[in-house]
Every structure is written in structure tokens, then in C-alpha cells.
C-alpha positions in Angstrom: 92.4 40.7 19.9 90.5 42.2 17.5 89.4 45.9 17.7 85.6 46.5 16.6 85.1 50.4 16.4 81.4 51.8 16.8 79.9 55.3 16.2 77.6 55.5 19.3 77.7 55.8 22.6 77.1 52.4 23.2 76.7 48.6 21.9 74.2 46.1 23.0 76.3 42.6 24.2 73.4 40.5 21.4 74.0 43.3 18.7 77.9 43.1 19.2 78.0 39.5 18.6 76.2 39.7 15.9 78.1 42.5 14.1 81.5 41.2 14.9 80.6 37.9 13.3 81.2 35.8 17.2 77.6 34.4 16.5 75.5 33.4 13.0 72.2 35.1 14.4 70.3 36.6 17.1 69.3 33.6 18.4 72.0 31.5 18.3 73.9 34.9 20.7 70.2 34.7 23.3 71.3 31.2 23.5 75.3 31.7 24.2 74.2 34.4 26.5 71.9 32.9 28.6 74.0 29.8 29.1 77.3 32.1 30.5 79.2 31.1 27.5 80.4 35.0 27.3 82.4 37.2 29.2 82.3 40.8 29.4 85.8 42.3 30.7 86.9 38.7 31.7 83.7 38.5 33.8 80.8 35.6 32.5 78.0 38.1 31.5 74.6 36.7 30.8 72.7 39.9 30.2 71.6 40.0 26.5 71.1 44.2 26.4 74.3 44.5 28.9 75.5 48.4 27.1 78.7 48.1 26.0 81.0 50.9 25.7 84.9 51.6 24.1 87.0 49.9 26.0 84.9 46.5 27.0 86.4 43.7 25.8 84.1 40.7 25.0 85.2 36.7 24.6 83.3 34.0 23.6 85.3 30.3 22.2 88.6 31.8 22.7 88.1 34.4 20.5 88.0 38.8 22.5 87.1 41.8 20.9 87.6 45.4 22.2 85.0 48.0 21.6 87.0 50.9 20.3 
């Protein structure tokens, strides 16, 4: 598990992807979204603005991040 550390209150699920390098563009994130490919705290999430927050863990191809 990798830990991604953020400076905000919160994360947007599309954003995250993005910044921790899960997905090559916004687009390709909409896509993997939309289709249930990611969970949000071992849950399938397909809510692109879904506000993450430190402690959320996300997974998407085997691969889970923790907001810290």
C-alpha cells in the first residue's frame, strides 16, 4: 500500500487517480470509474467527484493507496 499525503481537506476520487499515477489522464479515470473498476474502502465506487478524505483507501488493478 502506498501512502499518498494531501494538504486539503479533501481529494476528488478522478483527481486522486490522476495524481497518484493509477490512471494516464482524466479520461481514461471517467472511464474506470464509470465501469466499477475502482473501489473506495474495499467498496466498487463509481462516483467520479466521490470526496476523499485521510484515511480512504482506493484500489484499482491490484494496486491501493491510502489518503494520508
Amino acid at each position: 500500500m502506498t501512502d499518498i499525503k494531501i494538504d486539503t481537506e479533501f481529494i476528488k476520487l478522478d483527481a486522486l487517480l490522476k495524481f497518484a499515477n493509477l490512471v494516464s489522464s482524466g479520461g481514461e479515470a471517467k472511464i474506470r470509474i464509470a465501469e466499477g473498476e475502482v473501489n473506495v474502502n474495499g467498496e466498487p465506487c463509481t462516483m467520479r467527484g466521490k470526496k476523499l478524505r485521510p484515511g480512504d483507501t482506493v484500489t484499482l488493478d491490484g494496486v491501493t493507496v491510502k489518503i494520508v
